[in-house]
PyMOL Python script that loads the backbone (N, CA, C, O; Angstrom):
from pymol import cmd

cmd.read_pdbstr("""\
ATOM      1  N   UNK A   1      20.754  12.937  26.020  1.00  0.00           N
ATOM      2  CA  UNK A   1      20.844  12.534  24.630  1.00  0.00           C
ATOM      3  C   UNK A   1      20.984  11.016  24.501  1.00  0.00           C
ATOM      4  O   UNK A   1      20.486  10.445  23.530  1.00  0.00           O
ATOM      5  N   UNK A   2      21.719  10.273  25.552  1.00  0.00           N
ATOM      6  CA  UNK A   2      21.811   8.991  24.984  1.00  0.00           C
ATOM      7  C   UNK A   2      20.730   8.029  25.750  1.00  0.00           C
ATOM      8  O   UNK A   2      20.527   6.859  25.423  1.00  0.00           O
ATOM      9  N   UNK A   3      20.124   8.653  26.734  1.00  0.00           N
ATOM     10  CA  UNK A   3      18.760   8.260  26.485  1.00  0.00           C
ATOM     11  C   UNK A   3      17.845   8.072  25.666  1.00  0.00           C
ATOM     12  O   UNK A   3      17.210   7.021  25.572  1.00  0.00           O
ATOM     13  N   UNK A   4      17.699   8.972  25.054  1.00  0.00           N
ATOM     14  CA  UNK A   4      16.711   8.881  24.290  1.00  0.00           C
ATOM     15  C   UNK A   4      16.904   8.096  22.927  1.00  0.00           C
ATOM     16  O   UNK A   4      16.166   7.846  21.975  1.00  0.00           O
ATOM     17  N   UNK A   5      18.600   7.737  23.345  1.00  0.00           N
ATOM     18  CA  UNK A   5      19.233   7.250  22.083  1.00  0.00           C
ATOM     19  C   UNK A   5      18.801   5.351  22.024  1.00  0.00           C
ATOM     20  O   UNK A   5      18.440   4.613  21.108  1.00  0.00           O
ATOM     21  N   UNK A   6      19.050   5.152  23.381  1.00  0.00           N
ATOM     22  CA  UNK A   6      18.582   4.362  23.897  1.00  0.00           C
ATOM     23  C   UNK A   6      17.065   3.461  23.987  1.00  0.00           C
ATOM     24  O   UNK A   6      16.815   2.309  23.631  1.00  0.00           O
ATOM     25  N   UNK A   7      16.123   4.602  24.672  1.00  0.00           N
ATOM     26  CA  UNK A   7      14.742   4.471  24.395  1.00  0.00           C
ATOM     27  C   UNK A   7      14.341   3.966  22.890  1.00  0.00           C
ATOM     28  O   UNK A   7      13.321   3.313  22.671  1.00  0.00           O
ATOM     29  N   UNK A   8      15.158   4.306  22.012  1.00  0.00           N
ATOM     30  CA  UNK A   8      14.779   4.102  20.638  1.00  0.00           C
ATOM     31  C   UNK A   8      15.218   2.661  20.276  1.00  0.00           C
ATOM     32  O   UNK A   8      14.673   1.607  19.945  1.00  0.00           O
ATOM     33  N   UNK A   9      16.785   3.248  20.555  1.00  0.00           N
ATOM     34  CA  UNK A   9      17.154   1.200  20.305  1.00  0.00           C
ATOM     35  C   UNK A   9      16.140   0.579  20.543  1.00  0.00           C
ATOM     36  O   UNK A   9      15.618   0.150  19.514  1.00  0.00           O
ATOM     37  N   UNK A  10      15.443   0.253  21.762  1.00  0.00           N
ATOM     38  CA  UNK A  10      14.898  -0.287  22.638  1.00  0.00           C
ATOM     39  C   UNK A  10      13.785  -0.754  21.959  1.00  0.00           C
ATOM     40  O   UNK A  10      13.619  -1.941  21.679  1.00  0.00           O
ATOM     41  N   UNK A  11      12.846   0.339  21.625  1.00  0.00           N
ATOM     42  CA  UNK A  11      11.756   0.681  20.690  1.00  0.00           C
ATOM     43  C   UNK A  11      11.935  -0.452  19.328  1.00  0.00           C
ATOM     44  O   UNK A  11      11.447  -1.555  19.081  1.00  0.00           O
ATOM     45  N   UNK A  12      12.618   0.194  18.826  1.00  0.00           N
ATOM     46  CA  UNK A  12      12.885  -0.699  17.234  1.00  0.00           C
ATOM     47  C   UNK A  12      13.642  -2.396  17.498  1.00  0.00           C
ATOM     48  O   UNK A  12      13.824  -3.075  16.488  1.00  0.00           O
ATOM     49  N   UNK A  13      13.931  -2.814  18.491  1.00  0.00           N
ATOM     50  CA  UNK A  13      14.514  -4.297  18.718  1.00  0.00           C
ATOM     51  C   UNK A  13      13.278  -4.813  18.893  1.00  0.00           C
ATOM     52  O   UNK A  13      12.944  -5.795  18.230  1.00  0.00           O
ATOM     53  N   UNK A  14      12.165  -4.069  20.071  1.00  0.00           N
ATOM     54  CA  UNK A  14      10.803  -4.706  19.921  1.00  0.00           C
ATOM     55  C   UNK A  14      10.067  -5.399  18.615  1.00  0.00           C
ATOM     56  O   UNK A  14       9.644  -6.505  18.276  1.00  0.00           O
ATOM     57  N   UNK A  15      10.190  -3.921  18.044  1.00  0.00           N
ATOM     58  CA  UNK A  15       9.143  -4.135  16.610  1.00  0.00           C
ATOM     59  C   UNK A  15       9.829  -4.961  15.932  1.00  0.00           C
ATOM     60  O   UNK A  15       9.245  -5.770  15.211  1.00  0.00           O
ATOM     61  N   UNK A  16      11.296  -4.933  16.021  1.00  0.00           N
ATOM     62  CA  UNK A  16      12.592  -5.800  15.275  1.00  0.00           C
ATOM     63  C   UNK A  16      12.005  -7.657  15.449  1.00  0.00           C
ATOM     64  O   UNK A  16      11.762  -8.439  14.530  1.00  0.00           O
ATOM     65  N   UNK A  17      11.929  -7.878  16.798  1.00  0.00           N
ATOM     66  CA  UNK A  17      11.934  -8.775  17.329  1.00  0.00           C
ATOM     67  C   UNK A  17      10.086  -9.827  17.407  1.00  0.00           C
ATOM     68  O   UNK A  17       9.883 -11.018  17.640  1.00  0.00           O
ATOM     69  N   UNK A  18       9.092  -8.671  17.088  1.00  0.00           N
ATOM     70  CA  UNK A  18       8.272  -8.940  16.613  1.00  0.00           C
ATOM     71  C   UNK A  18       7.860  -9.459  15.042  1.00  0.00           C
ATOM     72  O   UNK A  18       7.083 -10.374  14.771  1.00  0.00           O
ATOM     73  N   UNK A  19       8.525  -8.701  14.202  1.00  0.00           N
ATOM     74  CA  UNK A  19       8.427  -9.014  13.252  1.00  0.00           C
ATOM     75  C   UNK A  19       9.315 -10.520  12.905  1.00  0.00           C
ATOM     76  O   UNK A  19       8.896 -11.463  12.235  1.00  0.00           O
ATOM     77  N   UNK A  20      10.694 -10.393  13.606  1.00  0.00           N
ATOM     78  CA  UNK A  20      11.253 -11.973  13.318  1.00  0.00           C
ATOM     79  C   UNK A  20      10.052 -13.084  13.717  1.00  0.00           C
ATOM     80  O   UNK A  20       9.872 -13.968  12.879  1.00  0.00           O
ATOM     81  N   UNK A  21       9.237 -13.110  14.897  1.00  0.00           N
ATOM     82  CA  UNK A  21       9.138 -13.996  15.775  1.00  0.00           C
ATOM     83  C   UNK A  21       7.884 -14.338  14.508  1.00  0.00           C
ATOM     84  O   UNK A  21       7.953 -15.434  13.952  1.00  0.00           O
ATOM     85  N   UNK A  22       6.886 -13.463  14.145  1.00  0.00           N
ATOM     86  CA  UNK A  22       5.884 -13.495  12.829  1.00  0.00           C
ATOM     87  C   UNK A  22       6.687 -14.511  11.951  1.00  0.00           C
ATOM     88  O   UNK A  22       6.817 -15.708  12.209  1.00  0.00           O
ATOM     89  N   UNK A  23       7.118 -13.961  11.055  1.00  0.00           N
ATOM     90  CA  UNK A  23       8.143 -14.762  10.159  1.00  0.00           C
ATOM     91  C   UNK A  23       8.059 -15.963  10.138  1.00  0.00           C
ATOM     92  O   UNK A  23       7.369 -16.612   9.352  1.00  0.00           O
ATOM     93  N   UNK A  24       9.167 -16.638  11.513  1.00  0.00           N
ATOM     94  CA  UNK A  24       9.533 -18.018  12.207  1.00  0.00           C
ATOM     95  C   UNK A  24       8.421 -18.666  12.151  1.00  0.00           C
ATOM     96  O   UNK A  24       8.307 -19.815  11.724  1.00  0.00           O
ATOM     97  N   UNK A  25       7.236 -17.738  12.723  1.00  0.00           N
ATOM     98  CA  UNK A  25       5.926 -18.567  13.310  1.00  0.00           C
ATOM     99  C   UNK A  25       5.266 -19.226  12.129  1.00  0.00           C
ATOM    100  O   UNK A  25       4.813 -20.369  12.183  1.00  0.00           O
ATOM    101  N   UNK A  26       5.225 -18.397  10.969  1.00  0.00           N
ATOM    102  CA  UNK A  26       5.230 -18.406   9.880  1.00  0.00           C
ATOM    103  C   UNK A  26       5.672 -19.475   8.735  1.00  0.00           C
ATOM    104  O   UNK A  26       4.918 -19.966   7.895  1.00  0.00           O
ATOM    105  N   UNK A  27       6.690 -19.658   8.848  1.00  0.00           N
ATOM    106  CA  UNK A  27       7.573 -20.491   8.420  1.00  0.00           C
ATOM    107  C   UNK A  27       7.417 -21.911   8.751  1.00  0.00           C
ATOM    108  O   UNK A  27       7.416 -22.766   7.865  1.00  0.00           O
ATOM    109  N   UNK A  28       7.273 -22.219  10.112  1.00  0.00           N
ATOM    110  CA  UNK A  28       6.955 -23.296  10.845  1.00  0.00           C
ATOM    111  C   UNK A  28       5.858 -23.827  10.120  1.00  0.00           C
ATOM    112  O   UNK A  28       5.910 -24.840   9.423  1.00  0.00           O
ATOM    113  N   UNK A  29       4.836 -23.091  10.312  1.00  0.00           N
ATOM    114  CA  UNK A  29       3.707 -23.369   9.991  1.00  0.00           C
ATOM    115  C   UNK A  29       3.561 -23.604   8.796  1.00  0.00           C
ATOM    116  O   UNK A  29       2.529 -24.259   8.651  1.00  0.00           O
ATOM    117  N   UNK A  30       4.135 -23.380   7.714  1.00  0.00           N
ATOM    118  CA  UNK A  30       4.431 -24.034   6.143  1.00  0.00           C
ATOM    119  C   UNK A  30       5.271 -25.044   5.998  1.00  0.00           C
ATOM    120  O   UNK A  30       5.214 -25.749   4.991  1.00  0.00           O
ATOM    121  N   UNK A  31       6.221 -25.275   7.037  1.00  0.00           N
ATOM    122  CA  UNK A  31       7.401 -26.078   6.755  1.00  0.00           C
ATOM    123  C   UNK A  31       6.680 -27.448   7.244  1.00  0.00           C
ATOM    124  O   UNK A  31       6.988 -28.391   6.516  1.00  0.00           O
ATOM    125  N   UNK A  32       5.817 -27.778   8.274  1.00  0.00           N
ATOM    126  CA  UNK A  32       4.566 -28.899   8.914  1.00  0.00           C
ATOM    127  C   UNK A  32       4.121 -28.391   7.783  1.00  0.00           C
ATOM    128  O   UNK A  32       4.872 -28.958   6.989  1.00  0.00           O
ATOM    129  N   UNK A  33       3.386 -27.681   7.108  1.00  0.00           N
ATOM    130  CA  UNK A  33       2.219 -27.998   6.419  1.00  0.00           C
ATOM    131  C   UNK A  33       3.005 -28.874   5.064  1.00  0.00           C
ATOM    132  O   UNK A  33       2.236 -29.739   4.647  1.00  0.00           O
ATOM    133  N   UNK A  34       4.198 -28.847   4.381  1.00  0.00           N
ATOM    134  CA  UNK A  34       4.222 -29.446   3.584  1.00  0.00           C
ATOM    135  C   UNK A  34       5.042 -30.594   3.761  1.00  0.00           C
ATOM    136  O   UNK A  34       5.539 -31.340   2.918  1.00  0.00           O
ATOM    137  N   UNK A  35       5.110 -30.610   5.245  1.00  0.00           N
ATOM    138  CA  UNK A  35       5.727 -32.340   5.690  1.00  0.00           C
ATOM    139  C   UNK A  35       4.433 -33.118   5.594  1.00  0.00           C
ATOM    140  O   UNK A  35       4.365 -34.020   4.759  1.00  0.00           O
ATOM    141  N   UNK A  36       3.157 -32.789   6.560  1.00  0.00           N
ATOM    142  CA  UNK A  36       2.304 -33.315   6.180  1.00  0.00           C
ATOM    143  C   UNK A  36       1.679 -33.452   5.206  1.00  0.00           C
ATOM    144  O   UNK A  36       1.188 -34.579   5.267  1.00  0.00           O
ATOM    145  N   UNK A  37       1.279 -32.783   3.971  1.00  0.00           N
ATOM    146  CA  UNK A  37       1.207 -32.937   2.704  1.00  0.00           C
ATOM    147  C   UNK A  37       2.006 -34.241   2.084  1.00  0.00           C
ATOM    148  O   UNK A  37       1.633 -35.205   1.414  1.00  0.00           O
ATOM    149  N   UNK A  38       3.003 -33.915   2.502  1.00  0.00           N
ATOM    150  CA  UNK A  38       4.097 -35.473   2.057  1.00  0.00           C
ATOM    151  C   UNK A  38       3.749 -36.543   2.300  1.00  0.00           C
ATOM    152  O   UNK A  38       3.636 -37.503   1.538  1.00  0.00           O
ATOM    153  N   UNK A  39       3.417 -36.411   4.118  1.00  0.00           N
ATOM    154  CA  UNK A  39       2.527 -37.462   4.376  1.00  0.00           C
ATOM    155  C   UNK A  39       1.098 -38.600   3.657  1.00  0.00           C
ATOM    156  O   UNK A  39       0.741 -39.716   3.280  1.00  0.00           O
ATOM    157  N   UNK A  40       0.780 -37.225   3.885  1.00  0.00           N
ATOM    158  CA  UNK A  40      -0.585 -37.698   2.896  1.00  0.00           C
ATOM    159  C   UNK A  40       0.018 -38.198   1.451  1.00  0.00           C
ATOM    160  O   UNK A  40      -0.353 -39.282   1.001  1.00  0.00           O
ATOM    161  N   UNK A  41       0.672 -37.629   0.953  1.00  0.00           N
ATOM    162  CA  UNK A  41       1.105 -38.222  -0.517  1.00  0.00           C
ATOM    163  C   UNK A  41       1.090 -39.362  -0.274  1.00  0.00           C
ATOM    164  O   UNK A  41       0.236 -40.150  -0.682  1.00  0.00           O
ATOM    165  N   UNK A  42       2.106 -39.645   0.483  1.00  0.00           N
ATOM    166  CA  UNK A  42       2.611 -41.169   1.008  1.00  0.00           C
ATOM    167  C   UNK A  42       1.392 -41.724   1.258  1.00  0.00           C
ATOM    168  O   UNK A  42       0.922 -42.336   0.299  1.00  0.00           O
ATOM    169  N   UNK A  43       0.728 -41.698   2.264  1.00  0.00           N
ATOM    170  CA  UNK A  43      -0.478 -42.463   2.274  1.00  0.00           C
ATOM    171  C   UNK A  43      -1.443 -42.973   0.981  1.00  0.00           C
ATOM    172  O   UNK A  43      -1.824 -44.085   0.616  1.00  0.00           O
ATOM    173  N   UNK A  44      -1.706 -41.204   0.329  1.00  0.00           N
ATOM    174  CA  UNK A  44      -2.410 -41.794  -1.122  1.00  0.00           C
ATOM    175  C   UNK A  44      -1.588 -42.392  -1.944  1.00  0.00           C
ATOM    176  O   UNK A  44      -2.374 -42.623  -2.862  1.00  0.00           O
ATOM    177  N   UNK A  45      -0.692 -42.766  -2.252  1.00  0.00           N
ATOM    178  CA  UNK A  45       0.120 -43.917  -2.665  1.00  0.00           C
ATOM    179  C   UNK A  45      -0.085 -45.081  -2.562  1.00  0.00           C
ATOM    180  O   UNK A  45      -0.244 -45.901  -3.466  1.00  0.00           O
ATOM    181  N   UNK A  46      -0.104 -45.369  -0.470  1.00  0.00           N
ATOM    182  CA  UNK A  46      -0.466 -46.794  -0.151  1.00  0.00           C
ATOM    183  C   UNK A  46      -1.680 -46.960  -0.274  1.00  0.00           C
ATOM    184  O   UNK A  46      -1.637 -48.125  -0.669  1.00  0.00           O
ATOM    185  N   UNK A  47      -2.733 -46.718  -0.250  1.00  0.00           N
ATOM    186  CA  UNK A  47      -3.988 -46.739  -0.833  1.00  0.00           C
ATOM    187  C   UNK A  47      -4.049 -46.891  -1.692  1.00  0.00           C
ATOM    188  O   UNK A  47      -4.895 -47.748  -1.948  1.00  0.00           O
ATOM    189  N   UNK A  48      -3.273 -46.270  -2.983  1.00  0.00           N
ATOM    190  CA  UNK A  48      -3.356 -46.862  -4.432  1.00  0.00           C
ATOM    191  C   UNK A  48      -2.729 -48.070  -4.931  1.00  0.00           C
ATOM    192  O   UNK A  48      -3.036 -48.587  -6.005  1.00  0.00           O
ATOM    193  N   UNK A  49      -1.618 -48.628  -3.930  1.00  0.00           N
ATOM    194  CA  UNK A  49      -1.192 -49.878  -3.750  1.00  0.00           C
ATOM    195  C   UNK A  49      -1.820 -51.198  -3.342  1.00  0.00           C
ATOM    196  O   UNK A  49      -1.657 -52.313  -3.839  1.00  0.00           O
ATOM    197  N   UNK A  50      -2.578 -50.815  -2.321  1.00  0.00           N
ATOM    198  CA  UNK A  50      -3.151 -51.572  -1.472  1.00  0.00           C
ATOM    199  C   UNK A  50      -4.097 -52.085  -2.206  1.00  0.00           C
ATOM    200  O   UNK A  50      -4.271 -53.302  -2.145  1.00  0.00           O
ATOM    201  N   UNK A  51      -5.049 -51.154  -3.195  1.00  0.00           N
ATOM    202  CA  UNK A  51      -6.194 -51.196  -3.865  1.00  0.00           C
ATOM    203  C   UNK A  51      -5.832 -52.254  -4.927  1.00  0.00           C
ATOM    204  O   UNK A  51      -6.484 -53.276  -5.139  1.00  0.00           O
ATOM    205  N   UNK A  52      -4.630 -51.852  -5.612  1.00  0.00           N
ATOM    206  CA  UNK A  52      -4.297 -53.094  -6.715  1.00  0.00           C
ATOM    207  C   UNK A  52      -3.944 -54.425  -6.254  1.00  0.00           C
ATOM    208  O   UNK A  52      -3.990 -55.444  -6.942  1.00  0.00           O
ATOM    209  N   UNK A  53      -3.498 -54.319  -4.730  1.00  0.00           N
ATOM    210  CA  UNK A  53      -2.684 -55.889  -4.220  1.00  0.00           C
ATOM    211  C   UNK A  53      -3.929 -56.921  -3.734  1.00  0.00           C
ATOM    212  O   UNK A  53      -3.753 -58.131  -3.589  1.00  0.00           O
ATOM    213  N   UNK A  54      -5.348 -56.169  -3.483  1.00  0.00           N
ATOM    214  CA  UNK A  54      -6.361 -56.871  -2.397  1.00  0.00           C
ATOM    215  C   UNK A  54      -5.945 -57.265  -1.330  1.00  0.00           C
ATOM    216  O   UNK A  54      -5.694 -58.443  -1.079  1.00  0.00           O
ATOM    217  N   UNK A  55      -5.822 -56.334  -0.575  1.00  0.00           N
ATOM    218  CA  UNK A  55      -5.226 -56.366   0.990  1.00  0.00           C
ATOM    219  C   UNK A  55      -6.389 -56.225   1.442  1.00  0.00           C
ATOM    220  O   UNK A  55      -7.407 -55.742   0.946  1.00  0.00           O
ATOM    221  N   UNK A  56      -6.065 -56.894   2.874  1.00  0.00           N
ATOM    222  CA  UNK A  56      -7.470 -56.720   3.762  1.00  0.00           C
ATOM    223  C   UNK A  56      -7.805 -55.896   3.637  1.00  0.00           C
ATOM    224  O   UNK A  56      -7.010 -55.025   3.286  1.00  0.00           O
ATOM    225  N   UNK A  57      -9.553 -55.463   3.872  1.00  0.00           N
ATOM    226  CA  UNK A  57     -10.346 -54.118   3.904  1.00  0.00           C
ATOM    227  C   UNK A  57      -9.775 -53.367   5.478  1.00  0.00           C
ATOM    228  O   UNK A  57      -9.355 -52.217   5.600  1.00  0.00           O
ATOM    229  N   UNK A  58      -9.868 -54.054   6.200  1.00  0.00           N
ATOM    230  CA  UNK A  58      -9.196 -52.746   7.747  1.00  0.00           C
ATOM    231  C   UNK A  58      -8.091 -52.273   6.848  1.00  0.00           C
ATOM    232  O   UNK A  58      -8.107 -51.082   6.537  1.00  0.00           O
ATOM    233  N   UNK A  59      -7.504 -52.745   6.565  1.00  0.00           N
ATOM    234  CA  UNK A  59      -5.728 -52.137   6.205  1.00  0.00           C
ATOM    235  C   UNK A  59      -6.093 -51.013   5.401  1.00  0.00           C
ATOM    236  O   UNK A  59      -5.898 -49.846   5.742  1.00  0.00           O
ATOM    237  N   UNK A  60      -6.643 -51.388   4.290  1.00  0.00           N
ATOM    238  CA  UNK A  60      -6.600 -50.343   3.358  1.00  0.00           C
ATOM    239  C   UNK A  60      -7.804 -49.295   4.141  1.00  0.00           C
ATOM    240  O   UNK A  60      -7.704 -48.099   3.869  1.00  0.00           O
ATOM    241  N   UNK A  61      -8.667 -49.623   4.877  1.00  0.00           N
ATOM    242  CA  UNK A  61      -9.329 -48.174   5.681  1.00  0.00           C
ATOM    243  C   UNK A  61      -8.610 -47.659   6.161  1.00  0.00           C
ATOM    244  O   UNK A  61      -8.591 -46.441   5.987  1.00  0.00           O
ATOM    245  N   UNK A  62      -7.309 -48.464   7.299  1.00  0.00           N
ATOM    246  CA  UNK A  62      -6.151 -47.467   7.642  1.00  0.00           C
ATOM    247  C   UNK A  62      -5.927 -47.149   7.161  1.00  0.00           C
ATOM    248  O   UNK A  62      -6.310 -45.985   7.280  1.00  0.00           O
ATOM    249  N   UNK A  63      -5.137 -47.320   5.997  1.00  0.00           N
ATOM    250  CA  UNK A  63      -4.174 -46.248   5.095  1.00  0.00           C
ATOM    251  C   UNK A  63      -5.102 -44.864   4.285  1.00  0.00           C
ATOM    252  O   UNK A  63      -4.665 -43.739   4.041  1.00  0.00           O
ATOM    253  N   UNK A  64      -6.326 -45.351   4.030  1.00  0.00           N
ATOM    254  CA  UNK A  64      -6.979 -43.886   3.858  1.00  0.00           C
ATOM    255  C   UNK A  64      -7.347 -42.931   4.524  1.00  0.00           C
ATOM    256  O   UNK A  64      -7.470 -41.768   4.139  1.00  0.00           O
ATOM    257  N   UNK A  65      -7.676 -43.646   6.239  1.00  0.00           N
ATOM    258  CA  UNK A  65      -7.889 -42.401   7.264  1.00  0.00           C
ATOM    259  C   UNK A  65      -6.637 -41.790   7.574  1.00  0.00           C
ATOM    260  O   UNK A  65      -6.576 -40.565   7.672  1.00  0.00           O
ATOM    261  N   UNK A  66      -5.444 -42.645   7.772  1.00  0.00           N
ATOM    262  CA  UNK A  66      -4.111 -42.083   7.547  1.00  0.00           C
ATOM    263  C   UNK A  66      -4.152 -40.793   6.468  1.00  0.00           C
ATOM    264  O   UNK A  66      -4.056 -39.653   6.923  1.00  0.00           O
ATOM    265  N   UNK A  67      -4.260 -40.956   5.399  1.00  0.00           N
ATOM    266  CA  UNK A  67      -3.856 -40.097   3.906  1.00  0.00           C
ATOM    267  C   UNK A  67      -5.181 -38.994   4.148  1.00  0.00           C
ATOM    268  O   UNK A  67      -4.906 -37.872   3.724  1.00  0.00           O
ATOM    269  N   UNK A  68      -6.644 -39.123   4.789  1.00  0.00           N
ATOM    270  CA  UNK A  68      -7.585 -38.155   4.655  1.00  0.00           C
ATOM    271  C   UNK A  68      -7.001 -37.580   5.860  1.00  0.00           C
ATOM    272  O   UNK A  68      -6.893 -36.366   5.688  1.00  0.00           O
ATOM    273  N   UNK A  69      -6.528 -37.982   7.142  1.00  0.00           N
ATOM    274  CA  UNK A  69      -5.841 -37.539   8.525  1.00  0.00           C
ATOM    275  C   UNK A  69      -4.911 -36.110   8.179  1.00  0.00           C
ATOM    276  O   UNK A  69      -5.112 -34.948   8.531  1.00  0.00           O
ATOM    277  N   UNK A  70      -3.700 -36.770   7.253  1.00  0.00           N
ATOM    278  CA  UNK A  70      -2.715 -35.870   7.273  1.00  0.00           C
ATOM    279  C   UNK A  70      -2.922 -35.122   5.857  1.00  0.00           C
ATOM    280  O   UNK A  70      -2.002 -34.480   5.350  1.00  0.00           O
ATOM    281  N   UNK A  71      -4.265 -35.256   5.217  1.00  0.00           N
ATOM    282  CA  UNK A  71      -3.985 -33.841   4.382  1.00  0.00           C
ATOM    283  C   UNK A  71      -5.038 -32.964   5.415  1.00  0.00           C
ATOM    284  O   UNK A  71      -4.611 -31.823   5.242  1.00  0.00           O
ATOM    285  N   UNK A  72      -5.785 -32.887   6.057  1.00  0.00           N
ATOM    286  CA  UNK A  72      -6.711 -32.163   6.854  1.00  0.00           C
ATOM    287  C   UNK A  72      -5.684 -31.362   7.692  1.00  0.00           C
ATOM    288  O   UNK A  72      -5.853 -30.193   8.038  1.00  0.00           O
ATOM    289  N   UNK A  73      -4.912 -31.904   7.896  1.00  0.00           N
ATOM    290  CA  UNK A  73      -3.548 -31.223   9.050  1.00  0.00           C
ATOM    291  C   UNK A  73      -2.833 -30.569   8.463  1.00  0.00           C
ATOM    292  O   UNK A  73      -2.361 -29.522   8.907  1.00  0.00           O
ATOM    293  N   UNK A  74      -2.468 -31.294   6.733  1.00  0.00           N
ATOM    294  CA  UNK A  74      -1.237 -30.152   6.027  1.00  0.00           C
ATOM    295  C   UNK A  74      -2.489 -28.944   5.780  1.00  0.00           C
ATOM    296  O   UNK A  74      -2.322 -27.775   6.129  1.00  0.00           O
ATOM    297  N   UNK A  75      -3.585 -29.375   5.209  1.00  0.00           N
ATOM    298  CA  UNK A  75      -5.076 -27.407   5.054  1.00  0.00           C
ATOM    299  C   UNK A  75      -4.627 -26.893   6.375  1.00  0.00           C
ATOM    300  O   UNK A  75      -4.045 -25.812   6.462  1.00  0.00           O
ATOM    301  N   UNK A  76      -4.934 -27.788   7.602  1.00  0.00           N
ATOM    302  CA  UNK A  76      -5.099 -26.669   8.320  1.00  0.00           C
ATOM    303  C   UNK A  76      -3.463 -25.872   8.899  1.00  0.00           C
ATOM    304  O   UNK A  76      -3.495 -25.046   9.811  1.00  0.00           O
ATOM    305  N   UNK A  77      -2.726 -26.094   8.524  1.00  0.00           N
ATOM    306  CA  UNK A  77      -1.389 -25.906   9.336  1.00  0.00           C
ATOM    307  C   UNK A  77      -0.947 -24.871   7.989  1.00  0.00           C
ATOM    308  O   UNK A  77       0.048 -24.179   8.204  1.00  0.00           O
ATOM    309  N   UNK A  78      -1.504 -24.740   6.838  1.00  0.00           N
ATOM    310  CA  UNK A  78      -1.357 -24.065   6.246  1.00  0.00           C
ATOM    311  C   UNK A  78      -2.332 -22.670   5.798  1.00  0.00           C
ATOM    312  O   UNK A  78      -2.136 -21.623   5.182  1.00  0.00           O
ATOM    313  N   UNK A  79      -3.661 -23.435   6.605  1.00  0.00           N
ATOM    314  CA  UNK A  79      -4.439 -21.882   6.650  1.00  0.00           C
ATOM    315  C   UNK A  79      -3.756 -20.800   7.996  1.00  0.00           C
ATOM    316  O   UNK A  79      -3.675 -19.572   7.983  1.00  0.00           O
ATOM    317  N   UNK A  80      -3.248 -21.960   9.310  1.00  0.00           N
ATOM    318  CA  UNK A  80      -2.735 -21.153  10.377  1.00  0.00           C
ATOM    319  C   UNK A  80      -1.545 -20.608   9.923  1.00  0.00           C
ATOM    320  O   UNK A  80      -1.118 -19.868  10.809  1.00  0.00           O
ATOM    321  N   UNK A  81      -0.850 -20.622   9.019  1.00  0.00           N
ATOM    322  CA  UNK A  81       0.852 -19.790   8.360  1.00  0.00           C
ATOM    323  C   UNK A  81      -0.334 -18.902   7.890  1.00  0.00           C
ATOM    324  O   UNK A  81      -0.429 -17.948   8.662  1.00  0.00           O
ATOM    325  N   UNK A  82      -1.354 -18.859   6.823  1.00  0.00           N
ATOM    326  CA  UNK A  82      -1.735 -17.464   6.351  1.00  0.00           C
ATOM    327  C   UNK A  82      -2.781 -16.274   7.359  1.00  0.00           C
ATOM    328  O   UNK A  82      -3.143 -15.117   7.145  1.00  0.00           O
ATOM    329  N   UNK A  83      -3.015 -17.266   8.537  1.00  0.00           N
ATOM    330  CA  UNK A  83      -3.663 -16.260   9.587  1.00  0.00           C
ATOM    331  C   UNK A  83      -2.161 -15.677  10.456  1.00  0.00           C
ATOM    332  O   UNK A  83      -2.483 -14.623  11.004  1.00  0.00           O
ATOM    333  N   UNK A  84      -0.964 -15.939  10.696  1.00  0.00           N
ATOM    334  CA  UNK A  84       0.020 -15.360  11.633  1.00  0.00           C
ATOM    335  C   UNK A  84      -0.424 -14.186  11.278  1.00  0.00           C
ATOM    336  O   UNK A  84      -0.745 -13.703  10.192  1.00  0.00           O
ATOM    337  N   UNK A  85      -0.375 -13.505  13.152  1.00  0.00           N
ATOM    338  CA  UNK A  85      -0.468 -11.939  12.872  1.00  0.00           C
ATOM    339  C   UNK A  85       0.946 -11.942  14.548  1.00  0.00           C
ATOM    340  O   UNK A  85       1.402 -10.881  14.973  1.00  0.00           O
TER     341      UNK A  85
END
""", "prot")
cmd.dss("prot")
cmd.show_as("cartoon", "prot")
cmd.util.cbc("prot")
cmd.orient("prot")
């Protein structure tokens, strides 16, 4: 009897422990996606700064491959949270 009582625990901590690890993975993967999003905010900001001050042209290309960089990373870090399986 307490085998089988056992076997079961056993059983359901798996699926238990699967389903947390989903979740987390989950979570992660939204919690980067809307740091980078931030990022990018930040960037399209300095780009909209930069644009009014006439800062060198390299600079302000940095700051837009910066801001096009990290929203491509917050899409994709947020399509990988809606693929977790």
């Amino acid at each position: 009897m307490a085998a089988g009582l056992y076997s079961t625990l056993w059983n359901s901590s798996k699926v238990t422990w699967r389903v947390w690890w989903r979740a987390a993975r989950q979570f992660f993967h939204e919690a980067v996606g809307a740091l980078f999003a931030t990022f990018a905010l930040y960037g399209g900001v300095a780009v909209w700064r930069q644009w009014h001050t006439r800062v060198a042209a390299w600079l302000l290309g940095f700051a837009v491959i910066y801001a096009i960089t990290m929203a491509v990373f917050a899409f994709t870090s947020f399509r990988r949270a809606r693929r977790v399986r």
